[in-house]
C-alpha positions in Angstrom: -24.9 12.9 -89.7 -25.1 15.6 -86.9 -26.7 14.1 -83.4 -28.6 17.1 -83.5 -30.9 16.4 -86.1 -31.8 12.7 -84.7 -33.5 14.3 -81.8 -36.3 16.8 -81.4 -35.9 20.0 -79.3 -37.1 19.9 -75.7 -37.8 23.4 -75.3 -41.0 23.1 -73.9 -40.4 20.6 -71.8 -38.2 23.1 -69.9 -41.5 24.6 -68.4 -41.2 22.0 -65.4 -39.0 23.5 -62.2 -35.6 20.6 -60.8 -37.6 20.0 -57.7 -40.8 18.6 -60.4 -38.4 16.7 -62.2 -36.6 15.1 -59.0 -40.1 14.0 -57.8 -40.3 11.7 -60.7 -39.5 8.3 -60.2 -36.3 6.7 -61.8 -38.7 4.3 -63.5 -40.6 7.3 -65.1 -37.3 8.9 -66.4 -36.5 5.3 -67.5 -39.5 4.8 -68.9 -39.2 8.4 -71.2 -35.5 7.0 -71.8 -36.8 4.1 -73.4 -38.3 5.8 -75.8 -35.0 8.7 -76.5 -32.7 5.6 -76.7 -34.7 4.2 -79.3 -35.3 6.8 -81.7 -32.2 7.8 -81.3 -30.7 4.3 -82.6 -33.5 4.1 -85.4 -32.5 7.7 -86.4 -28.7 6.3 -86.3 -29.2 3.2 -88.0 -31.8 4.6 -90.9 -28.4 4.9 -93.4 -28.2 3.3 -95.8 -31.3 2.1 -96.6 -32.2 -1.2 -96.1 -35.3 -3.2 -95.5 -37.6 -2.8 -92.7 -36.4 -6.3 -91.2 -33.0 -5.4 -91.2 -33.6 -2.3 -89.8 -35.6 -3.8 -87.1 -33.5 -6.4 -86.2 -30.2 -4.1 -86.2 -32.1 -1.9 -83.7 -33.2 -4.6 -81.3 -29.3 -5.9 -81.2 -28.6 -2.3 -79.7 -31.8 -1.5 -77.5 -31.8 -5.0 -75.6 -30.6 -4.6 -71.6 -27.3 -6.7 -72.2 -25.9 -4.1 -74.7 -27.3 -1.0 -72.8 -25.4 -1.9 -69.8 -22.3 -2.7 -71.8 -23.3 1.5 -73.5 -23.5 2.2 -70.0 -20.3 1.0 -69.0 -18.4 3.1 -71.7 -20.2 6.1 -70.8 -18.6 6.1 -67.0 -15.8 8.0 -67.9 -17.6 11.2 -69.4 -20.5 10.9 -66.4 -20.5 14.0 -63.9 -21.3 12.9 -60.2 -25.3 14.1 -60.7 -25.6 11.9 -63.7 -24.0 9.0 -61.4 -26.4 9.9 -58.3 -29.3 9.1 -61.1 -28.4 5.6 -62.3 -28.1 5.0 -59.0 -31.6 5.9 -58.0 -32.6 4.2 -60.9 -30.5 0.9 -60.5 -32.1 0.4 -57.1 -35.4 1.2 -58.5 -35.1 -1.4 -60.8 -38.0 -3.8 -60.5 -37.0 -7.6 -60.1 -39.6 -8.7 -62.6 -38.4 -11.7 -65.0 -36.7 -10.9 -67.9 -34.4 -12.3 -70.5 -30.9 -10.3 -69.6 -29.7 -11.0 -65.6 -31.3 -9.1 -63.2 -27.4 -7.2 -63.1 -27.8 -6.3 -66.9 -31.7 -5.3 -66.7 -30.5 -2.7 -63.8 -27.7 -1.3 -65.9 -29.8 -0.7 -68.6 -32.8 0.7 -66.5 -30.5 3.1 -65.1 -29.2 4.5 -68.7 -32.5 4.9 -69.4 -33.7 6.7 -66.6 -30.3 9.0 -67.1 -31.6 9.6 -71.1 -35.1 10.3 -69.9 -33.8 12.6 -67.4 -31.3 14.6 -70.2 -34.0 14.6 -72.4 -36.3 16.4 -69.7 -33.5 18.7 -68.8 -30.5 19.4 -70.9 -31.1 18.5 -74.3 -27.1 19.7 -75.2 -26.0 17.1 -72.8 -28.1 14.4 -73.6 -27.1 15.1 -77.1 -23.0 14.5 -76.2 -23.7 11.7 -74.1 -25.6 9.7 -77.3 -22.4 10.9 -79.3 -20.5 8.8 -77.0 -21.9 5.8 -78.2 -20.6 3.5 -80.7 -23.5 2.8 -82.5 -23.3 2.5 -86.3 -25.1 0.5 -89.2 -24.0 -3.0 -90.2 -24.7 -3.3 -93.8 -26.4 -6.8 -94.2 -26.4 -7.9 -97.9 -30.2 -8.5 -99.1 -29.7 -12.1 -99.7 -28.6 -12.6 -95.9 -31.8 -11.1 -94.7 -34.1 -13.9 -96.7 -35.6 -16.4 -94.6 
């Protein structure tokens, strides 16, 4: 399925000048990020059908801190210095408030965030090659393994 048709257009969004986007904090970006990365992994994850619960818990295995820093890691490569200059706003942003991944991991993943919320804001062609990136694909669970 085409990464294009997992993700809305952000035409209007393009209504806001660089300097009003710069102003924002990392932690708004990351906080608009949140939301890109995860539609984007529901929209990826939605074939084949499954149930809800599987769905749910697929998408939870991809959108938790320790795996978004390990994403973030194998997007280094393909990252132009401006996209690097953002996750490093964002990684020192990062609040030090207690979570369940290290504080190391919950940086990481803050700062992919804060680069998706950014794209998404900006440059929906290149947030759109940087998800394609990704290896995020569907693990078929058979129905019986997802009983209680």
């Amino acid at each position: 399925m085409p990464l294009e048709g997992l993700l809305c257009p952000t035409q209007g969004l393009a209504q806001y000048s660089e300097q009003q986007l710069r102003s924002l904090s990392p932690l708004a970006l990351a906080y608009i990020g949140d939301a890109v990365f995860e539609l984007f992994v529901r929209s990826r994850l939605l074939w084949p059908p499954q149930q809800v619960r599987t769905f749910h818990r697929q998408v939870v295995s991809h959108v938790r801190a320790e795996q978004q820093a390990q994403y973030l890691e194998c997007l280094q490569p393909y990252l132009s210095a401006a996209e690097k200059d953002i996750l490093r706003r964002a990684r020192n942003a990062a609040s030090g408030r207690k979570v369940r991944a290290s504080l190391r991991d919950y940086r990481q993943a803050t700062a992919l965030e804060a680069l998706l919320g950014y794209l998404y804001l900006t440059d929906a062609q290149r947030l759109i090659e940087i998800l394609s990136y990704l290896p995020i694909t569907p693990e078929v669970i058979p129905a019986e393994a997802t009983q209680p």
